[in-house]
Structure formats: C-alpha cells, structure tokens
C-alpha positions in Angstrom: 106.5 25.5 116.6 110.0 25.6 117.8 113.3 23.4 116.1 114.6 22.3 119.2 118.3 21.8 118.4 119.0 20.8 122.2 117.5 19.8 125.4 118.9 23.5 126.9 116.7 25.0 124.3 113.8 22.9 126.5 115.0 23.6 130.0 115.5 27.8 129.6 112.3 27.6 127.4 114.0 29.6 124.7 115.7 28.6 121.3 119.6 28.9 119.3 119.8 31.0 116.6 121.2 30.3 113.3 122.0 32.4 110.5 123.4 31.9 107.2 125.9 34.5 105.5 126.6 34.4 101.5 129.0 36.5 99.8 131.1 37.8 102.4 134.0 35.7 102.5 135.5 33.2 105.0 134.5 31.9 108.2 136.8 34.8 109.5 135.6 37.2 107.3 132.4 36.7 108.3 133.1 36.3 112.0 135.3 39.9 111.9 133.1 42.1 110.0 130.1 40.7 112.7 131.8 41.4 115.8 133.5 44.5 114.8 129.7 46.2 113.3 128.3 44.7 117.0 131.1 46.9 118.5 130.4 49.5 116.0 126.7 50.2 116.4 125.8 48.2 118.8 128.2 48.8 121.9 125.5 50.1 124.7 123.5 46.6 123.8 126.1 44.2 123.3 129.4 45.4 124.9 132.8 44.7 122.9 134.5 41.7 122.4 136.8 41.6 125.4 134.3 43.0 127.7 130.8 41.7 126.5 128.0 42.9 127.9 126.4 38.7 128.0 129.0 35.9 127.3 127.1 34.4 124.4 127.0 37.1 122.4 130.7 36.9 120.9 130.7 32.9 121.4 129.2 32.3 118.3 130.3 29.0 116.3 130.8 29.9 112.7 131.5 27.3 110.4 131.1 26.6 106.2 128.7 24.4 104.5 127.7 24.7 100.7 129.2 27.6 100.3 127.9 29.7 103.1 129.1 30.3 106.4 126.9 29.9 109.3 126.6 31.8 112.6 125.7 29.8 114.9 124.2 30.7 118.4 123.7 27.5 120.4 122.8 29.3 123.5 120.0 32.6 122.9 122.5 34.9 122.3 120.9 38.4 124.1 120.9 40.1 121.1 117.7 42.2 120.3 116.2 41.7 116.9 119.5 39.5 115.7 118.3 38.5 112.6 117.9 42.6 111.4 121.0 43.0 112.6 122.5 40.5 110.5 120.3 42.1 107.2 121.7 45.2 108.8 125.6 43.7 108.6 125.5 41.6 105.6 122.6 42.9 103.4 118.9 41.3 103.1 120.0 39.3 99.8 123.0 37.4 101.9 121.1 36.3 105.2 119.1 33.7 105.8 117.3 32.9 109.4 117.8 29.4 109.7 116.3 28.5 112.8 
C-alpha cells in the first residue's frame, strides 16, 4: 500500500519521502549536517548543493514537530536507498521512515 500524500505521487507513479531526525539539533542543524555528508560521501550520486546532480535532492522541506525535525521530500528525491543514508547520517536510534 502506498500513503499518497499528493495527487503527483499518483500521476509519476512514485511516492515523497519523509524522515524523522531526533537528537541532532535544529531544523538547520539537521538540514547542514544532511547536505554537507550528501556532499561528503555521496558526491558521484547526488552532486553538491550548488550544482545537484537532480533538483529535488537539496529541496528538501525540513521543519519541527514534537520535538523532532522532519525531512521532508515531497517530490521522490533520486536518492538511492535514502532511508540508510539517513541511519548512515544521523544513527539507526535517531531516524524514523515516516512514509
């Protein structure tokens, strides 16, 4: 079953991606240290920040809710297994796939 969160996720047959970060600060915090390890490690795959290599991978929305701060890809975001990648950034303890 998929969570359809909008009608694009219908139309390009694929679905956003959600994650959940505890632990690791702000909404900036969080939004820094995940960009700069993409860039870090991941620079063939995902490109850099000023020259990504697809748009939606650094146009994440991050925002705070009950104290965690949620990264939010409301388009697929093109990155290969994103959910290890964020157990990978923030540690398996602090990340939760939300949808």
């Amino acid at each position: 079953m998929i969570i359809i969160k909008s009608k694009i996720d219908v139309i390009t047959n694929s679905s956003s991606e959600c994650f959940s970060v505890k632990g690791h600060g702000s909404t900036f915090e969080v939004a820094s240290k995940w960009y700069k390890f993409l860039e870090d490690n991941y620079k063939d795959e995902c490109g850099t920040i000023d020259n990504p290599k697809y748009n939606a991978i650094y146009n994440a929305k991050f925002y705070e809710e009950n104290g965690k701060v949620f990264v939010d890809y409301t388009v697929l975001c093109n990155i290969d297994n994103a959910y290890e990648k964020m157990i990978e950034c923030f540690g398996k303890e602090n990340v939760e796939d939300e949808y």
